[in-house]
VOGU-3710 file (C-alpha; in Angstrom, 3 decimals, decimal comma):
1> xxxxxxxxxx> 46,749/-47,273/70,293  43,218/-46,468/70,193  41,473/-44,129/72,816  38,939/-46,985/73,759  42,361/-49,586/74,540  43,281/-46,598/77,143  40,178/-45,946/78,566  40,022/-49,685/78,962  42,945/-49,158/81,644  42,198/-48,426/85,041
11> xxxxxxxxxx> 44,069/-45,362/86,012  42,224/-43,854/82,701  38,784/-45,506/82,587  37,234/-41,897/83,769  38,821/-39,371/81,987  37,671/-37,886/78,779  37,372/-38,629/75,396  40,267/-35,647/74,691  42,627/-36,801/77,044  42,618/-40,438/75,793
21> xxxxxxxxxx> 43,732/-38,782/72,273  46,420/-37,047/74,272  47,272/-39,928/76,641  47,325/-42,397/73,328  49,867/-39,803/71,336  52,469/-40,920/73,817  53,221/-43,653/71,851  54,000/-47,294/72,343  57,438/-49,200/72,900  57,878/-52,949/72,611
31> xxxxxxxxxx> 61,105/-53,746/75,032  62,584/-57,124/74,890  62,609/-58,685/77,973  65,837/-57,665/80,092  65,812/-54,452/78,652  66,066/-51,367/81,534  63,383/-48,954/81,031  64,362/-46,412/84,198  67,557/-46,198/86,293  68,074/-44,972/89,845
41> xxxxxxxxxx> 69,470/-41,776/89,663  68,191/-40,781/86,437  65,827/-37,748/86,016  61,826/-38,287/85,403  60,638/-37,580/81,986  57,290/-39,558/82,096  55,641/-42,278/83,451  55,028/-45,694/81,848  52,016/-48,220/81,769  52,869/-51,627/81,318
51> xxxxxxxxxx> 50,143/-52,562/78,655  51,538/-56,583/78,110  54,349/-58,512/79,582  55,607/-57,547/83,432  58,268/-55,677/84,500  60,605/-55,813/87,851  61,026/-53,576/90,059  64,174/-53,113/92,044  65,841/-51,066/94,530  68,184/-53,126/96,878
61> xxxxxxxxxx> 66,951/-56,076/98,080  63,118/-55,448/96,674  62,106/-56,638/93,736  58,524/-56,054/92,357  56,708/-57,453/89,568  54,466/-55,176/87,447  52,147/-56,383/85,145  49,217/-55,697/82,566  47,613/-52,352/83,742  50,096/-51,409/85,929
71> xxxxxxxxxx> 52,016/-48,167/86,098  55,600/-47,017/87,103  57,564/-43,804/87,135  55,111/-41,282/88,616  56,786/-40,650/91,897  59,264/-38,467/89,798  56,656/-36,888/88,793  55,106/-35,923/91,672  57,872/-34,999/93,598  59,882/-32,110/92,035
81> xxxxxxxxxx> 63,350/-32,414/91,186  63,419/-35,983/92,210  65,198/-38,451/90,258  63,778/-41,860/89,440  64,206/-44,170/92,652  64,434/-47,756/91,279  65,442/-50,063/88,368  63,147/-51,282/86,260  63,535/-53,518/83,718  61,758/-56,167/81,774
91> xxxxxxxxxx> 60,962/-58,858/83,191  59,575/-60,973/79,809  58,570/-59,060/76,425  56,213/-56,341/77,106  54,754/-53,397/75,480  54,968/-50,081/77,501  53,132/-47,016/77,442  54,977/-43,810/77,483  53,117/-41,017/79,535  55,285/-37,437/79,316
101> xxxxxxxxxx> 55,353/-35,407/82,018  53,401/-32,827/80,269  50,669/-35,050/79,745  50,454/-36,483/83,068  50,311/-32,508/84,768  47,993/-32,193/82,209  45,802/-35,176/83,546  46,648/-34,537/87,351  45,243/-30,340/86,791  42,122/-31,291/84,335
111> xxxxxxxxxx> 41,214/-34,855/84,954  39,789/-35,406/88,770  38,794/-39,389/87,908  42,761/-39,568/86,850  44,211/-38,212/90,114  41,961/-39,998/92,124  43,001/-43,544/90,791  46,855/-42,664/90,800  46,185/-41,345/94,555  44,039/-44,283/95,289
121> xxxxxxxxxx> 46,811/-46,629/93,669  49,372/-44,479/95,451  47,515/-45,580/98,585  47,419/-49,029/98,031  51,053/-49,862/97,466  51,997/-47,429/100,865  49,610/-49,737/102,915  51,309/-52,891/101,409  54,519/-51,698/102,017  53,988/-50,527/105,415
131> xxx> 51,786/-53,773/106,692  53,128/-56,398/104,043  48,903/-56,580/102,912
//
């Protein structure tokens, strides 16, 4: 994956030319579709960007769909010592981007147009889960 495919990604489409080498070495997974990419329970090595296909989101009785551009797996990140919180699996084929959590502290301590796009997105999906908008 080419630096110019990441930067075409919204969370990354301000950060620099050296993190979209480092962000790009994280290397890229085809799943099938039904495959589980993160359990409940299990501790957060990275965070993934869903690059084509969808993939579900579940924890009980909610269930939602990710697709191109978006990106799952951070809250483990952010919060220390927390496992993941949800299922996610494939919903149909898709090809996933693997973020380590290396990179992404990297990106959160160097990158301000990164952190501002995962807090903004952060934002976003609070609101909508709070109001339902």
């Amino acid at each position: 994956m080419g630096d110019a495919q990441i930067t075409g990604i919204p969370l990354f489409a301000q950060i620099s030319e050296g993190a979209a080498a480092i962000v790009a070495s994280g290397g890229v997974t085809d799943v099938p579709a039904g495959q589980v990419l993160a359990q409940a329970g299990d501790p957060g090595v990275g965070m993934f960007v869903v690059l084509d296909g969808s993939v579900m989101v579940e924890r009980g009785d909610l269930h939602i769909e990710m697709e191109r551009e978006s990106f799952f797996g951070e809250l483990a990140l952010l919060v220390p010592d927390s496992p993941r919180i949800a299922r996610v699996r494939a919903k149909t084929d898709a090809r996933i981007l693997a973020v380590p959590r290396q990179t992404f502290e990297l990106l959160l301590e160097t990158e301000p147009a990164f952190t501002l796009a995962l807090l903004r997105e952060l934002a976003t999906r609070l609101v909508q889960a709070r109001t339902g908008h």
